[in-house]
C-alpha positions in Angstrom: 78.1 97.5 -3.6 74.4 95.7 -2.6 71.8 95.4 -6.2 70.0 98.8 -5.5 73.5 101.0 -5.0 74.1 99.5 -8.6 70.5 100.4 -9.8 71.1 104.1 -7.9 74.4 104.3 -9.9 72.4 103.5 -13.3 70.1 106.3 -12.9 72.7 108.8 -11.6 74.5 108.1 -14.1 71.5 109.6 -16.5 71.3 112.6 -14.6 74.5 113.8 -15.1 73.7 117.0 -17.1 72.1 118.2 -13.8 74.9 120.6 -12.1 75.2 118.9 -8.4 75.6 121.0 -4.9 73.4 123.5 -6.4 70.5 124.7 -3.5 67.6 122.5 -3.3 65.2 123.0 -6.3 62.1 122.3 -3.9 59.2 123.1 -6.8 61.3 120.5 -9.1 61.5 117.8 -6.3 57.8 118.2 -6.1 56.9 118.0 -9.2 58.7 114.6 -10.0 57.1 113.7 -6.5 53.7 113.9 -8.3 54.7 112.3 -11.6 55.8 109.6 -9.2 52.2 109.2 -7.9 51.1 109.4 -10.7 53.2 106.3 -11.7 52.5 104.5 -8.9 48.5 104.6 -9.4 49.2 104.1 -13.3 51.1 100.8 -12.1 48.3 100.0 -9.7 45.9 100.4 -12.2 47.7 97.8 -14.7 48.2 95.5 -12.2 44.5 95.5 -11.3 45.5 95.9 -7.5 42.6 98.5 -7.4 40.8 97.8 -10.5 38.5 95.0 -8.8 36.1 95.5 -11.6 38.1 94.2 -14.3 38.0 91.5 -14.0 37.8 90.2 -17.6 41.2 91.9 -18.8 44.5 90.3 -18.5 47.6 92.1 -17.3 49.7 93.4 -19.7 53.2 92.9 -17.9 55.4 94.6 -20.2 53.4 98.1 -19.8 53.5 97.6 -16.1 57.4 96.6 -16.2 57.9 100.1 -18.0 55.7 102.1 -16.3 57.0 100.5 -12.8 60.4 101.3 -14.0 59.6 104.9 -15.0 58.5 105.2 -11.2 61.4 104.2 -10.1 63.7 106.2 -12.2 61.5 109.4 -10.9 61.9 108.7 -7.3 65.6 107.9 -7.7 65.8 110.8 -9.4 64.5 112.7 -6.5 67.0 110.9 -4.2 70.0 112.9 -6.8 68.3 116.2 -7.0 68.7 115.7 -2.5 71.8 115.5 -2.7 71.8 111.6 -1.8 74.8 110.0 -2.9 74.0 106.3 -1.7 71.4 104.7 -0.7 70.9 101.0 1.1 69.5 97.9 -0.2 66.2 97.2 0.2 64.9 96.2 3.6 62.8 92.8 3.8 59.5 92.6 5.1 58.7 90.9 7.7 55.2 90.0 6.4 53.1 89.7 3.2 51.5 93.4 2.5 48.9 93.4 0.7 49.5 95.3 -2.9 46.8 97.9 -1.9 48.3 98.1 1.6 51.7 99.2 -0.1 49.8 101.8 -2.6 48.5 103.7 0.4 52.0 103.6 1.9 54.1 104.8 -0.9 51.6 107.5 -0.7 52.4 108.5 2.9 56.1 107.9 2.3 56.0 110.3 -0.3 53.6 113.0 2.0 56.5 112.0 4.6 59.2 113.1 2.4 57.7 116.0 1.3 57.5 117.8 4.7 61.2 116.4 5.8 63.5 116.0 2.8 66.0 113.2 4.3 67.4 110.3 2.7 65.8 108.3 5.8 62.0 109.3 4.4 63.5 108.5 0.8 64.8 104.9 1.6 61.3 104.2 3.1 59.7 105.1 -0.1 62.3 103.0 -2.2 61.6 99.9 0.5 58.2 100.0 -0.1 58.3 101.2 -3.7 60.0 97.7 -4.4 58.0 95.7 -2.2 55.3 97.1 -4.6 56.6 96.3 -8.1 57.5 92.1 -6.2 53.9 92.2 -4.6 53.2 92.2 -8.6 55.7 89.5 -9.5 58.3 92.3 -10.9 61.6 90.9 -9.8 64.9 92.8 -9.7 66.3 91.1 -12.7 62.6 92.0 -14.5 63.7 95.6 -13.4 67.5 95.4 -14.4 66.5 94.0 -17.8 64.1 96.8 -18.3 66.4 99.7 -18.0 
């Protein structure tokens, strides 16, 4: 089993209490799509990828650990309320994106996997939702650590 099946596992494993094979509960999936976003600009914002103006402030890396890691529970918790059993390890890029490159991804992947629910469109958001959090210097033990 690759390091994100094992992470997958760890958050499934919290979501138990949710009855599985039930029909879709789109308004549910959407709303923890959002409080992803949410997330995602929250951990942008700590890790000044947007916040060129502060310049003055250091990053506080434990509040973007957690807040990175409450991201990621919330889209993995969307990949169990699909119906997703497994998912792949990450996929390497093949370049350096840029931080605020990825932010503007994760925010089509997530457009993408609302108007296709497929565990294709969530893997690309988990990809790049991970090259996010190590453009930042989070590294999967950070992550592993955290939970």
């Amino acid at each position: 089993m690759n390091e994100l099946s094992k992470l997958y596992q760890l958050v499934l494993n919290r979501e138990v209490d949710i009855p599985k094979g039930q029909i879709l509960d789109i308004k549910k999936i959407d709303h923890k799509l959002l409080a992803f976003m949410q997330s995602v600009y929250n951990v942008g914002e700590l890790g000044h990828v947007y916040t060129f103006w502060d310049t003055e402030s250091k990053i506080d890396t434990k509040s973007l650990l957690d807040t990175y890691i409450e991201g990621m529970r919330l889209l993995m918790s969307v990949g169990y309320d699909l119906q997703i059993d497994e998912i792949k390890n990450h996929e390497e890029m093949p370049e350096q994106t840029s931080s605020c490159d990825l932010l503007f991804k994760i925010n089509q992947d997530i457009l993408d996997l609302r108007n296709g629910y497929s565990a294709l469109k969530l893997q690309d958001a988990l990809d790049d939702y991970f090259h996010f959090g190590f453009s930042l210097g989070i590294t999967f033990d950070n992550i592993l650590e955290g939970l």
